[in-house]
N, C-alpha and C positions, 0 to 999 in steps of 0.2 A: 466535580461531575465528570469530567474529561478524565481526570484520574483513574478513575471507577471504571469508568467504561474503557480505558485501557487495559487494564488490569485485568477486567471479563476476559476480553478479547483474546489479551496474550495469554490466558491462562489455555487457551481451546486452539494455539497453533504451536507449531514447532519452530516456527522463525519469523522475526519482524522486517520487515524488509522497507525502507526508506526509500519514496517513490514520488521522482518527480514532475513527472508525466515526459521526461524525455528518454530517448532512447535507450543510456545507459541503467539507468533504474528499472524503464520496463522491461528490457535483458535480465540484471538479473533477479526482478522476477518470478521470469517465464523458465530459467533457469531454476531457481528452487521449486518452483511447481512440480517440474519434472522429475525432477528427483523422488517426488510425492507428498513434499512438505505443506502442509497447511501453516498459512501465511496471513499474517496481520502489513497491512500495508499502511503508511504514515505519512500522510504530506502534508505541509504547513504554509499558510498562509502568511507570512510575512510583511505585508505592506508593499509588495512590489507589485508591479503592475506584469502579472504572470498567470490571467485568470486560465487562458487558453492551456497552459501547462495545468492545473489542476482539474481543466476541465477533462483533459487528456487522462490523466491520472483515476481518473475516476472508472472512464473508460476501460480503461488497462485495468483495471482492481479487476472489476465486474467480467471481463472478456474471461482474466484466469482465474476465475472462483476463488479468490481471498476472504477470509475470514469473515475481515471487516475493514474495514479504510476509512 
């Protein structure tokens, strides 16, 4: 299902951008935005205790109009 839905996703932007709700990720971004790239944003839950960072992430997705996150 996650598959799929990636798959959608990346088919309708130009660059996937791995984001982890801190600063360097949300750079660049706000960097490929600019450029004018439409942007699939990626962040994973890994079992750490980093909810605030994803919470962050989510933010940042939404602030630069990404794709999808």
């Amino acid at each position: 299902m996650l598959t799929s839905r990636l798959m959608s996703g990346a088919a309708s932007c130009d660059a996937i951008v791995l984001l982890s709700g801190g600063l360097d990720s949300a750079t660049a971004l706000a960097i490929t935005r600019s450029e004018g790239k439409s942007c699939l944003a990626l962040s994973f839950r890994y079992g750490q205790r980093h909810r605030v960072e994803l919470a962050s992430a989510s933010r940042v997705a939404q602030a630069l109009g990404v794709v999808d996150h």
